[in-house]
GULUMLO-224526 format. One record per residue (C-alpha): residue in one letter; chain; x, y, z. Coordinates in steps of 0.05 Angstrom, whole numbers, plus 5000, padded with zeros to 4 digits. Example, Ala and Ser with C-alpha at 12.3 -4.5 7.8 and 13.67 -1.06 7.14 Angstrom:
BEGIN
("A","A",(5246,4910,5156))
("S","A",(5273,4979,5143))
***
This chain:
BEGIN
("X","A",(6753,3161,5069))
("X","A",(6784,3112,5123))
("X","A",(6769,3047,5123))
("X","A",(6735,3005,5170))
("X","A",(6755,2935,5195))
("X","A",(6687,2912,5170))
("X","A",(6702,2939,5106))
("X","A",(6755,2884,5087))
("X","A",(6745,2838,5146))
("X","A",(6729,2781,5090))
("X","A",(6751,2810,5033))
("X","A",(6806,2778,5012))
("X","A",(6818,2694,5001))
("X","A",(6884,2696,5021))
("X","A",(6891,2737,5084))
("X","A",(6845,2733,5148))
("X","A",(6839,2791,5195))
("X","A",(6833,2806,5275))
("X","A",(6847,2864,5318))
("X","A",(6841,2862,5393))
("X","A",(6864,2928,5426))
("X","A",(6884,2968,5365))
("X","A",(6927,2914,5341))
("X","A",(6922,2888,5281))
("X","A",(6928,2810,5270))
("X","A",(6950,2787,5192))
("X","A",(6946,2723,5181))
("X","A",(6960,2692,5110))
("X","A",(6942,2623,5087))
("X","A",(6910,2585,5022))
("X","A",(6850,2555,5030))
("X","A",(6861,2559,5113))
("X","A",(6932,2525,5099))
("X","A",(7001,2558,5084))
("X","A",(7007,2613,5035))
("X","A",(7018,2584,4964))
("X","A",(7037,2642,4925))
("X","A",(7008,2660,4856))
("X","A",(6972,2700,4818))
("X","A",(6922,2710,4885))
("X","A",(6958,2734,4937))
("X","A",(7002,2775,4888))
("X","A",(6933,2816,4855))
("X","A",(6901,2818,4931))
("X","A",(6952,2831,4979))
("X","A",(6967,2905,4937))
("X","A",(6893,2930,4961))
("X","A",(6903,2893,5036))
("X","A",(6957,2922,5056))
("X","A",(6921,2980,5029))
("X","A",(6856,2978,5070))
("X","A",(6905,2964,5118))
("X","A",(6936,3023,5123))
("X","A",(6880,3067,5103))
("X","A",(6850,3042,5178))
("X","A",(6853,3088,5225))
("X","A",(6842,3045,5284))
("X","A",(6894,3001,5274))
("X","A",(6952,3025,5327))
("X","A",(7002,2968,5306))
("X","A",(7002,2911,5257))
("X","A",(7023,2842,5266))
("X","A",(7030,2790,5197))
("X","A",(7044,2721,5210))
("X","A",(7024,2655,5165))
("X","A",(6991,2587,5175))
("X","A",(7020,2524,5181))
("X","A",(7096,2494,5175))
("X","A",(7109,2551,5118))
("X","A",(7097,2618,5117))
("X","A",(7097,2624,5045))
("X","A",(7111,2563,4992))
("X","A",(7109,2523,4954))
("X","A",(7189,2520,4940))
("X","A",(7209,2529,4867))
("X","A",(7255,2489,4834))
("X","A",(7277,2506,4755))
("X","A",(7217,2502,4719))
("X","A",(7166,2508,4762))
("X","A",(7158,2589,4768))
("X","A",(7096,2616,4782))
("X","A",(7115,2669,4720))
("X","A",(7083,2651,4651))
("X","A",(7139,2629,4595))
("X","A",(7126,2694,4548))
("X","A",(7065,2726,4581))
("X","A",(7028,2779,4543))
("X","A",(7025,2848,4552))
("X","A",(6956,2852,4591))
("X","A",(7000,2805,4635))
("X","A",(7062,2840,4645))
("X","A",(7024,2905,4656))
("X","A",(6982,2860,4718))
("X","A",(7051,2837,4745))
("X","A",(7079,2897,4737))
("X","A",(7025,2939,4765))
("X","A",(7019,2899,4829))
("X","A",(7088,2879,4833))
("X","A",(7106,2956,4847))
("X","A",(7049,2969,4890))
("X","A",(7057,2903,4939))
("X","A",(7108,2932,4965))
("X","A",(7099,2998,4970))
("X","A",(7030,2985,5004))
("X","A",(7062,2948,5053))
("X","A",(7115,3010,5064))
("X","A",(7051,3058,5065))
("X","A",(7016,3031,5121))
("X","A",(7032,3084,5179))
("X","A",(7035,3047,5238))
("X","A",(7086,2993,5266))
("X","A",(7092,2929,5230))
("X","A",(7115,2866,5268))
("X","A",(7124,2807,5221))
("X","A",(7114,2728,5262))
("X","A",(7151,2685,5203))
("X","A",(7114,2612,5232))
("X","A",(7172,2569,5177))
("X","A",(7211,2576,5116))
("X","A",(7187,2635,5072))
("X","A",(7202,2608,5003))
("X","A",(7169,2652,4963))
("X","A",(7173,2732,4964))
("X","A",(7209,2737,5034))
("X","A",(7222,2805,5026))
("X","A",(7157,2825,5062))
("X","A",(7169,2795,5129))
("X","A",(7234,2815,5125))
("X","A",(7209,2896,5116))
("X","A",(7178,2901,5171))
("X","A",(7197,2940,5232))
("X","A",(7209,2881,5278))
("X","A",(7220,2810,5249))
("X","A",(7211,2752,5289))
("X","A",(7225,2688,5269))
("X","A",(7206,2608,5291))
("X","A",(7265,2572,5295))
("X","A",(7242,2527,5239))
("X","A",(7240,2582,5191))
("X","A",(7284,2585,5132))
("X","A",(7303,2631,5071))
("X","A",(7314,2627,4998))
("X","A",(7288,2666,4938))
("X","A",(7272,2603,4908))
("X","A",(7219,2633,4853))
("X","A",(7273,2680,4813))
("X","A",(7343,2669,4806))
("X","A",(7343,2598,4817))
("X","A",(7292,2580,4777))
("X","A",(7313,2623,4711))
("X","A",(7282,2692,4737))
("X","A",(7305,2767,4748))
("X","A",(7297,2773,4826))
("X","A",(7266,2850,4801))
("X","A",(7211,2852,4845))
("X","A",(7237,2881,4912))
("X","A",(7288,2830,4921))
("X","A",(7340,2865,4879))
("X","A",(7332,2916,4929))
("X","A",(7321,2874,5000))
("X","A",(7371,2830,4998))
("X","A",(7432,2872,4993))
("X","A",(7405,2923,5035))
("X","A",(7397,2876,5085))
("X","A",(7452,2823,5081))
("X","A",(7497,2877,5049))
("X","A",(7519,2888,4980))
("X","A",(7560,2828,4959))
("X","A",(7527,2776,5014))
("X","A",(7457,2796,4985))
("X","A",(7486,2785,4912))
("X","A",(7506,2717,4931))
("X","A",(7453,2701,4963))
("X","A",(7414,2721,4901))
("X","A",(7457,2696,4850))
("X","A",(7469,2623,4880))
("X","A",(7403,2608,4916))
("X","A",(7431,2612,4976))
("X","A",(7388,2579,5034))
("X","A",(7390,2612,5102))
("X","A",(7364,2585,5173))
("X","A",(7337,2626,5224))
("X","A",(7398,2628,5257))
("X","A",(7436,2648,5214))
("X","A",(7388,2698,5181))
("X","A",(7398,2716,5259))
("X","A",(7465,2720,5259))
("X","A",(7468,2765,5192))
("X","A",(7417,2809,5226))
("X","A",(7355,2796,5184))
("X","A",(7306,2778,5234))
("X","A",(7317,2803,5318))
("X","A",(7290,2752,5346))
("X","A",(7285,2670,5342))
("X","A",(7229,2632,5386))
("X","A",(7210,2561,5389))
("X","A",(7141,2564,5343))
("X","A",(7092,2556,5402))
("X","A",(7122,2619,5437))
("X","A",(7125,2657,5363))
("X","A",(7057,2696,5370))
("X","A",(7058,2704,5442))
("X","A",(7116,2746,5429))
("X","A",(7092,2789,5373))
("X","A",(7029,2809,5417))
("X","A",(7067,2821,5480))
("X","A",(7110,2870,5432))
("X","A",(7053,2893,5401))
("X","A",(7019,2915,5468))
("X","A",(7078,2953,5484))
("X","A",(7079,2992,5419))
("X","A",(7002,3012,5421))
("X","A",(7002,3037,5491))
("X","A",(7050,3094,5460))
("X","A",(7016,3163,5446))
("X","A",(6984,3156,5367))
("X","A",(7025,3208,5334))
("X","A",(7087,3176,5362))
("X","A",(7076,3108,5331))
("X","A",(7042,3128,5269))
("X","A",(7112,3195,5251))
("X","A",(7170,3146,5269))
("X","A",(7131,3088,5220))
("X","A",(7148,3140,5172))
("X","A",(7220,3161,5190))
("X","A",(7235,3083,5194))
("X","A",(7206,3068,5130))
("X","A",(7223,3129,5087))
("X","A",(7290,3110,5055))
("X","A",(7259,3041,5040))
("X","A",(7206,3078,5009))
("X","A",(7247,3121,4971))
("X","A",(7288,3063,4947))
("X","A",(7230,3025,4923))
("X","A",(7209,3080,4887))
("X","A",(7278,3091,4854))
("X","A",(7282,3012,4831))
("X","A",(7220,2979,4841))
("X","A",(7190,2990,4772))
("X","A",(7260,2985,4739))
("X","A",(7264,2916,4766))
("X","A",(7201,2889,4744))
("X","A",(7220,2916,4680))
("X","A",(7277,2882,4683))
("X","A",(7242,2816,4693))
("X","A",(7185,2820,4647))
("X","A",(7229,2837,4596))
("X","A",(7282,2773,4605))
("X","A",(7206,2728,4607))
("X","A",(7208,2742,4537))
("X","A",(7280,2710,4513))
("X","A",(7272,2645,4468))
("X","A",(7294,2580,4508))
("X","A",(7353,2550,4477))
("X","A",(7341,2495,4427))
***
């Protein structure tokens, strides 16, 4: 059965919800602050972006963060989020929602318009999946929580980034930690638009309202022509590249 805003309205500790018009507000924060990823938003955002998706009312859908981040805190080597050999009820948890994050976020049928408020550190790739990506001009780029700091990027980024950037600017981007700006993530063609961060929302609704006045079937079939090579690709390599990274969790640290 569909779901109903009320349904998940406060369901989940890391995302807050509002919908004016058929447009869906996302708004993710930690404790009413900017995101800190973890454990939290990785097991709960899977089943949002689910209920999401499975709501029939929502015509478009807008995610945005809280605060001078959009997602944090930045990693430095040694100070992953990933446990140093987890076990296997643990790598089956990361790799279970690790696959599904994304593809949730793929599955939802309807526009998605991401608002990036400041630097995503942590797990960029789903602002930068959506169908229009706007950015403050304070936001910034790096996968900080893999490469850099000793991990396989095999959750989505392995994927993202080169798609995105291109094959050997996502590599090095990847490979070296690579911060980017908003204008240059601009210039490179990751996100369409750059606003100063008091005009960021404003112009994510006014798009919005533009989108949902379009005939339902319209929005809801080119969501899916937009989004179904991503999907396929995800479904190619998602699950490889977690496998990937759990695996590599598991080598000794040299003496």
């Amino acid at each position: 059965m569909p779901t109903r805003l009320e349904d998940y309205a406060n369901k989940y500790q890391c995302a807050r919800f509002e919908r004016r018009g058929g447009i869906l507000l996302v708004t993710l924060h930690t404790d009413g602050g900017s995101l800190r990823w973890g454990f939290g938003p990785h097991g709960e955002l899977p089943d949002a972006f689910y209920d999401v998706g499975n709501d029939r009312e929502n015509r478009v859908v807008i995610i945005t963060g809280t605060g001078a981040e959009f997602s944090g805190p930045r990693a430095t080597p040694g100070t992953s989020s990933f446990p140093t050999r987890p076990g296997i009820e643990r790598i089956d948890r990361i790799h279970w929602e690790g696959r599904h994050l994304l593809m949730k976020l793929l599955d939802i049928e309807v526009p998605v318009i991401s608002a990036i408020n400041g630097p995503a550190w942590r797990h960029s790739e789903i602002p930068l999946l959506c169908d229009i990506v706007l950015a403050a001009d304070t936001a910034q780029f790096q996968d900080s929580a893999h490469f850099a700091s000793d991990v396989v990027p095999g959750d989505g980024m392995h994927i993202v980034m080169p798609l995105l950037l291109g094959m050997n600017r996502g590599r090095y981007y990847l490979l070296t930690g690579q911060t980017l700006d908003a204008q240059k993530a601009h210039a490179f063609g990751l996100v369409a638009e750059v606003l100063p961060p008091d005009r960021l929302l404003a112009r994510a609704w006014e798009i919005a309202e533009d989108l949902a006045a379009k005939p339902t079937l319209a929005l809801r079939y080119t969501r899916l022509l937009l989004t179904e090579a991503l999907r396929r690709q995800m479904h190619d390599l998602l699950g490889y590249g977690l496998g990937m990274e759990l695996l590599a969790l598991g080598e000794k640290p040299e003496a």
